[in-house]
N, CA and C atoms as a LAMMPS dump frame, in Angstrom:
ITEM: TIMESTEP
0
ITEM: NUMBER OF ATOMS
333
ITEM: BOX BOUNDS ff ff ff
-5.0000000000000000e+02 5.0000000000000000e+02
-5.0000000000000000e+02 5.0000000000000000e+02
-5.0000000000000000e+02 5.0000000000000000e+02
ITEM: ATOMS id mol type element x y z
1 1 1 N -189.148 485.468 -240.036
2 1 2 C -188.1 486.243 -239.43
3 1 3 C -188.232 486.324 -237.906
4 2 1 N -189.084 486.561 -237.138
5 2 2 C -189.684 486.606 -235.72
6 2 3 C -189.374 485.057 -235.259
7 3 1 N -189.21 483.776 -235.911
8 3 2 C -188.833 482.571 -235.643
9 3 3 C -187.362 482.872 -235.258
10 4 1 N -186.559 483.247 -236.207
11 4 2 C -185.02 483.39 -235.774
12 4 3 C -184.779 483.665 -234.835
13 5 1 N -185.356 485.271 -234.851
14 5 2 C -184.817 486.1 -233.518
15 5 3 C -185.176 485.589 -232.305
16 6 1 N -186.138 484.833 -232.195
17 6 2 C -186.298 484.002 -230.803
18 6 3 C -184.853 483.182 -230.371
19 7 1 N -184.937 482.785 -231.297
20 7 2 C -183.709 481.788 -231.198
21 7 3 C -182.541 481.698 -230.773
22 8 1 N -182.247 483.368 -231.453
23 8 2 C -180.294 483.419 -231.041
24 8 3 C -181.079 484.459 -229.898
25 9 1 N -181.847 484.94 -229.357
26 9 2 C -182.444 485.727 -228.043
27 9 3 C -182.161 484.678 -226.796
28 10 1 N -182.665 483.381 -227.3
29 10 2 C -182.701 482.675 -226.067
30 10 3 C -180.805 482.1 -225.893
31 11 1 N -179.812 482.235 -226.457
32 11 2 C -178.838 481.513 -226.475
33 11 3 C -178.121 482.962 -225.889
34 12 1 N -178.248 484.016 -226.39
35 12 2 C -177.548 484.976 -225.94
36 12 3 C -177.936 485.353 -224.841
37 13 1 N -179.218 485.136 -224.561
38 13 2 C -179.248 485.292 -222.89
39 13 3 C -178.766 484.446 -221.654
40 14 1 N -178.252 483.235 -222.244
41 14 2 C -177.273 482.288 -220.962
42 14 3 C -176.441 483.075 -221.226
43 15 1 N -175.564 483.847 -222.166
44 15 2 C -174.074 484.368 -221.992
45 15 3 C -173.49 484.86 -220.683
46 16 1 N -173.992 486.129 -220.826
47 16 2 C -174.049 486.613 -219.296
48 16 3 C -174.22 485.957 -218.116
49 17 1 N -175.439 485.089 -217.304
50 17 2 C -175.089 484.129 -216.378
51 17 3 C -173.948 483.448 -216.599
52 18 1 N -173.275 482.707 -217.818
53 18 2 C -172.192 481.927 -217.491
54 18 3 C -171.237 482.879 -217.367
55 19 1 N -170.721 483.653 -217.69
56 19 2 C -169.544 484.872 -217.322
57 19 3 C -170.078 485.423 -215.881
58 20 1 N -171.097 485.312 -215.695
59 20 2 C -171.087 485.684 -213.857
60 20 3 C -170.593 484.503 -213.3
61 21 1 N -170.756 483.224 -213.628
62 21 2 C -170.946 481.752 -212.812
63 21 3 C -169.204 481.383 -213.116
64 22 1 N -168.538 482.11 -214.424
65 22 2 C -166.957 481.715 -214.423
66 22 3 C -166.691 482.863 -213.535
67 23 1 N -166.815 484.066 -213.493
68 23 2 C -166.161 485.156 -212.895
69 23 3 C -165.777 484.367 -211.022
70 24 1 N -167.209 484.211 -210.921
71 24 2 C -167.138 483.937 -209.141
72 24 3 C -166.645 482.431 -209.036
73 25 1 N -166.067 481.625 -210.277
74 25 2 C -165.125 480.538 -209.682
75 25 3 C -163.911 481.219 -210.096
76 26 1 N -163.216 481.838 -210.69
77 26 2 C -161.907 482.189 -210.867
78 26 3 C -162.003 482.909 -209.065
79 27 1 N -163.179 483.826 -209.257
80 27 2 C -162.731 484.78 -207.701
81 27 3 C -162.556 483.794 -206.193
82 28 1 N -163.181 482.35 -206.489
83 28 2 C -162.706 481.261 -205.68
84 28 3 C -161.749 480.913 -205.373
85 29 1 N -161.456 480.111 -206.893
86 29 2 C -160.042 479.555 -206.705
87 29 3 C -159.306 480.729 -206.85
88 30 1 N -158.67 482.078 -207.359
89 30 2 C -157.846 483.084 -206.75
90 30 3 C -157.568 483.181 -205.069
91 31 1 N -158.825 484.036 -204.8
92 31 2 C -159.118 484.743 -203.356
93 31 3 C -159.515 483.735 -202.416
94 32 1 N -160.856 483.279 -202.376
95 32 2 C -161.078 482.784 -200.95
96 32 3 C -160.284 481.496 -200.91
97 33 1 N -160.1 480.372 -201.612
98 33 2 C -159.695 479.089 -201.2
99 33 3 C -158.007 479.146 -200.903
100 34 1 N -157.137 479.982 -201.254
101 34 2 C -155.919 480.223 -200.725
102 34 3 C -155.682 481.315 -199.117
103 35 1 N -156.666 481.975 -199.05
104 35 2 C -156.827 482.751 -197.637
105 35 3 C -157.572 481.645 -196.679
106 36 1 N -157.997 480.991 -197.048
107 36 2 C -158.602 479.44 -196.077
108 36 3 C -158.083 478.945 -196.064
109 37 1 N -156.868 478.324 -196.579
110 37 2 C -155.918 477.781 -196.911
111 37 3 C -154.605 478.498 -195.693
112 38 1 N -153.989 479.447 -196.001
113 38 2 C -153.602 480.153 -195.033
114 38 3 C -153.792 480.232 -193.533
115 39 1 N -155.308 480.744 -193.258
116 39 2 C -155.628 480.293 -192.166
117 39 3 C -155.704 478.885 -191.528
118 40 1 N -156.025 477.977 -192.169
119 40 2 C -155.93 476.531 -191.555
120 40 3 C -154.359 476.653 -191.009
121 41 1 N -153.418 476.827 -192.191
122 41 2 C -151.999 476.836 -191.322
123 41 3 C -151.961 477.491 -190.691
124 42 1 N -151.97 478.712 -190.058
125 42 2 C -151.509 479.72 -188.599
126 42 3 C -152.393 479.454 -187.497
127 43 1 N -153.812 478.128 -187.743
128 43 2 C -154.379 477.63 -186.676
129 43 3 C -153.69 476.418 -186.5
130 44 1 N -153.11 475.39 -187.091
131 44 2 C -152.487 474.469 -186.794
132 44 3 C -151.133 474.76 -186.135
133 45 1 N -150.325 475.852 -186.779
134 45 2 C -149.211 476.149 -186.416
135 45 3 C -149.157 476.91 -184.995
136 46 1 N -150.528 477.699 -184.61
137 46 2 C -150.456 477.818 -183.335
138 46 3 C -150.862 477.237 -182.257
139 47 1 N -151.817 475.997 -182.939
140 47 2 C -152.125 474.624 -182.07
141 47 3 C -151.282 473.521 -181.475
142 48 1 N -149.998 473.711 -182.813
143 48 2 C -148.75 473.198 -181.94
144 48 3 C -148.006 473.424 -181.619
145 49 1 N -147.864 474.631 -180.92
146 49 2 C -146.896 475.323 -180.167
147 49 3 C -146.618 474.941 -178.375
148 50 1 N -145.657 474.593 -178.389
149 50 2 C -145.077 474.332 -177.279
150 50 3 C -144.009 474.76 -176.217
151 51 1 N -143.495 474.554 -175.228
152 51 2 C -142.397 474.985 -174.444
153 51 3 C -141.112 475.088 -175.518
154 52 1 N -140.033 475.895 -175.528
155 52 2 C -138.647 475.913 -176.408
156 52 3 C -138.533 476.5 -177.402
157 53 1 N -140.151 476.479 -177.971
158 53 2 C -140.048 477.505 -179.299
159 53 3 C -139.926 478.838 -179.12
160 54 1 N -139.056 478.791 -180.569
161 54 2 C -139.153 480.77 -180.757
162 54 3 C -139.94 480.811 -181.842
163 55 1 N -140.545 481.827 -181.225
164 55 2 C -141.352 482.844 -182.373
165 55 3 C -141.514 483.844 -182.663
166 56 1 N -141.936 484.794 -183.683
167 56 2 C -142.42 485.732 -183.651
168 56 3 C -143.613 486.516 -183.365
169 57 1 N -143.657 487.323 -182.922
170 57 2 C -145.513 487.455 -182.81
171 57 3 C -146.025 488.907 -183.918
172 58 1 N -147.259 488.907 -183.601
173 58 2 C -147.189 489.697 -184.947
174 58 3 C -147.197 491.368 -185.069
175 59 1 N -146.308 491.528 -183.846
176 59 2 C -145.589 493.011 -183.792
177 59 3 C -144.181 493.201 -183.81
178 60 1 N -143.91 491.835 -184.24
179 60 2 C -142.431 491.59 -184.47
180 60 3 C -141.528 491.612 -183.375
181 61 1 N -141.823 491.331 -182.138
182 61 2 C -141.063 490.422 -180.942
183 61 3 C -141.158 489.154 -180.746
184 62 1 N -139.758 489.231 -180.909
185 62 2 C -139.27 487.615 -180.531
186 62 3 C -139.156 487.139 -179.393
187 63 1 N -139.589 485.807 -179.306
188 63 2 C -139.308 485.334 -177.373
189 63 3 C -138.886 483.759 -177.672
190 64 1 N -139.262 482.913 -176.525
191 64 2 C -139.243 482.001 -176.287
192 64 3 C -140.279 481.584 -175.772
193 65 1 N -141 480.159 -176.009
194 65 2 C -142.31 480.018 -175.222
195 65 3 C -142.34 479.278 -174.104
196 66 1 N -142.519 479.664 -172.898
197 66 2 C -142.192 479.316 -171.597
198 66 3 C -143.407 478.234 -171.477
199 67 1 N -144.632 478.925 -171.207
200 67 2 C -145.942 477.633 -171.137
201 67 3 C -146.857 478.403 -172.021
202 68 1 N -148.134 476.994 -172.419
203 68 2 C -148.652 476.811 -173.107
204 68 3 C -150.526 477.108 -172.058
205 69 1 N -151.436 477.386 -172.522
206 69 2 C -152.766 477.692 -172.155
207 69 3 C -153.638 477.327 -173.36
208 70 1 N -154.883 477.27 -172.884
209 70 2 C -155.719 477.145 -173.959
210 70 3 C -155.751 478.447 -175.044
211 71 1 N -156.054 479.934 -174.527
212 71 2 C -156.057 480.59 -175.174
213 71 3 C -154.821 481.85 -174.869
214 72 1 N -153.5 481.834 -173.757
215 72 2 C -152.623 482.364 -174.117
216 72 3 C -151.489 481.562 -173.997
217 73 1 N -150.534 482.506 -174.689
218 73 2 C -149.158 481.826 -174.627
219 73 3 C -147.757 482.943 -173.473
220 74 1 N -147.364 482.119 -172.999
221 74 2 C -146.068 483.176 -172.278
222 74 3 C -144.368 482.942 -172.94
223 75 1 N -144.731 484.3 -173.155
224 75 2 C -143.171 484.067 -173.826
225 75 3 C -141.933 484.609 -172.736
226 76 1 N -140.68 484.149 -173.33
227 76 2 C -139.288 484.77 -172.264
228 76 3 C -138.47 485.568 -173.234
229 77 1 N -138.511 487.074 -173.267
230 77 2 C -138.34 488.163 -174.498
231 77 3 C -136.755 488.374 -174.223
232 78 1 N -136.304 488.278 -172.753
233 78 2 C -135.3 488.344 -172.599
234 78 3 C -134.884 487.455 -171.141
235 79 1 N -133.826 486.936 -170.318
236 79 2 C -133.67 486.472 -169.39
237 79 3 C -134.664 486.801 -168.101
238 80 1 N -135.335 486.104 -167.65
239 80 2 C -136.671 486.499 -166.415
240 80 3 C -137.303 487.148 -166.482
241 81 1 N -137.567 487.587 -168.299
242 81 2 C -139.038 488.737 -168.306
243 81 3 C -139.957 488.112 -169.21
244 82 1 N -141.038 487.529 -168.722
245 82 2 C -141.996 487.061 -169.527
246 82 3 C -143.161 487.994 -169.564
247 83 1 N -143.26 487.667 -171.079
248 83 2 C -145.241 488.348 -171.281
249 83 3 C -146.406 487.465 -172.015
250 84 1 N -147.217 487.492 -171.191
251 84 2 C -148.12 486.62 -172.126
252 84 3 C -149.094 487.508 -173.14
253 85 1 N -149.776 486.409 -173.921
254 85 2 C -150.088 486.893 -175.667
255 85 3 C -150.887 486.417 -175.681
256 86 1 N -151.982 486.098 -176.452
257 86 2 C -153.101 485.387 -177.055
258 86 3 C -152.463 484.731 -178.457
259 87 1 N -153.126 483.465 -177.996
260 87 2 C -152.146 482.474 -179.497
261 87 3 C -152.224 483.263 -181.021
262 88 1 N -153.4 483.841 -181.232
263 88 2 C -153.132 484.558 -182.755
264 88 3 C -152.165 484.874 -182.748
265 89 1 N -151.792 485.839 -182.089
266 89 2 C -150.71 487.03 -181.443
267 89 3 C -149.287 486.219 -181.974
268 90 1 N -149.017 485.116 -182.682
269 90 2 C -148.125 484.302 -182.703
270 90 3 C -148.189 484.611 -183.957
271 91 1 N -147.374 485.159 -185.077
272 91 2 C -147.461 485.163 -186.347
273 91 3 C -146.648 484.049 -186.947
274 92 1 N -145.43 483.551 -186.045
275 92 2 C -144.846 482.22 -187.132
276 92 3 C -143.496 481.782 -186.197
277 93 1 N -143.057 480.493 -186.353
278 93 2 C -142.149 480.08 -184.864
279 93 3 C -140.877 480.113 -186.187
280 94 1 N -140.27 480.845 -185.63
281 94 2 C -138.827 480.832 -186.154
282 94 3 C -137.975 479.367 -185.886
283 95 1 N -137.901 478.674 -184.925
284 95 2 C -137.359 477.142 -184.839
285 95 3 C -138.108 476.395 -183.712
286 96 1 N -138.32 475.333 -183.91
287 96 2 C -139.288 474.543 -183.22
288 96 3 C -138.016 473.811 -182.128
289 97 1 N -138.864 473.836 -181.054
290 97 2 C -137.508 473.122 -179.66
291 97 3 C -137.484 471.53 -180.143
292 98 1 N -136.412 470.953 -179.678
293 98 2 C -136.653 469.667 -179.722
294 98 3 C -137.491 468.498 -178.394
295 99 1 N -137.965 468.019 -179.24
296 99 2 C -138.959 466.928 -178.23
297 99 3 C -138.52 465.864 -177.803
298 100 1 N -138.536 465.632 -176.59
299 100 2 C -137.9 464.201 -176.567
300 100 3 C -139.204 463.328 -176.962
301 101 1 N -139.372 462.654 -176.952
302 101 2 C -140.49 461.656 -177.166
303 101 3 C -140.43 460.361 -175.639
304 102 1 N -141.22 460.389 -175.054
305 102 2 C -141.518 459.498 -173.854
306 102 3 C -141.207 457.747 -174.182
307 103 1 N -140.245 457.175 -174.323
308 103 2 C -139.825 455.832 -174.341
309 103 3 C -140.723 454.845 -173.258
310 104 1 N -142.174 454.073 -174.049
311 104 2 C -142.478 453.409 -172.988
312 104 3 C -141.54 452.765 -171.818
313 105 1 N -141.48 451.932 -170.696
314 105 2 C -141.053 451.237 -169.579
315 105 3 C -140.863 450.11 -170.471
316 106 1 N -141.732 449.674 -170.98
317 106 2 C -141.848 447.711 -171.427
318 106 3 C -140.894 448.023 -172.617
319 107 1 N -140.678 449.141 -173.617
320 107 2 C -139.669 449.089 -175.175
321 107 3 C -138.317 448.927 -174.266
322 108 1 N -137.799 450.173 -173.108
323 108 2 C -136.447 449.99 -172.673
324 108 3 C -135.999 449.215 -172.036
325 109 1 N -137.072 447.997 -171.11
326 109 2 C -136.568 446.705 -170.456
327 109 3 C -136.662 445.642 -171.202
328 110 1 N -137.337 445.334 -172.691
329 110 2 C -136.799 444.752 -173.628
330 110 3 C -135.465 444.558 -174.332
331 111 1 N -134.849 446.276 -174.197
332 111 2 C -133.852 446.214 -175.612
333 111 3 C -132.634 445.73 -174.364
């Protein structure tokens, strides 16, 4: 009898570690890998922010983005009043300006 109980002792004691080891991948894939996820976009999205855009920032004023800095941005909130922000400070660009794109010299004396 003391043979058995060893037996299902040692099997019932992985139980528990594996319900800790599923718990903290569900709490992965739930929580952290979609909030990392998140953040990668509002660092890309404020990495490409440029002159023309509107955005919002994240006290809910809208502007226009006049120039660009490493770590602020200046917006135009209304006609000749600018304020500058720190790029977080950018919660999401309501429409992106249009770009022209620079036409090498040698493509337009070809065509």
């Amino acid at each position: 009898m003391p043979v058995a109980a060893e037996n299902s002792g040692g099997a019932g004691s992985l139980m528990p570690i594996l319900m800790i080891v599923l718990l903290f991948g569900v709490m992965y894939f739930m929580m952290i890998r979609p909030q990392q996820k998140r953040r990668r976009e509002a660092e890309q999205m404020q990495s490409s922010l440029g002159p023309g855009d509107e955005v919002v920032t994240i006290g809910g004023l809208y502007g226009t983005v006049t120039t660009v800095d490493d770590e602020t941005v200046m917006l135009e909130v209304a006609p000749g009043v600018q304020t500058r922000y720190a790029r977080p400070a950018i919660a999401r660009v309501v429409k992106k300006a249009e770009r022209i794109e620079q036409v090498p010299d040698e493509v337009e004396a070809k065509e």
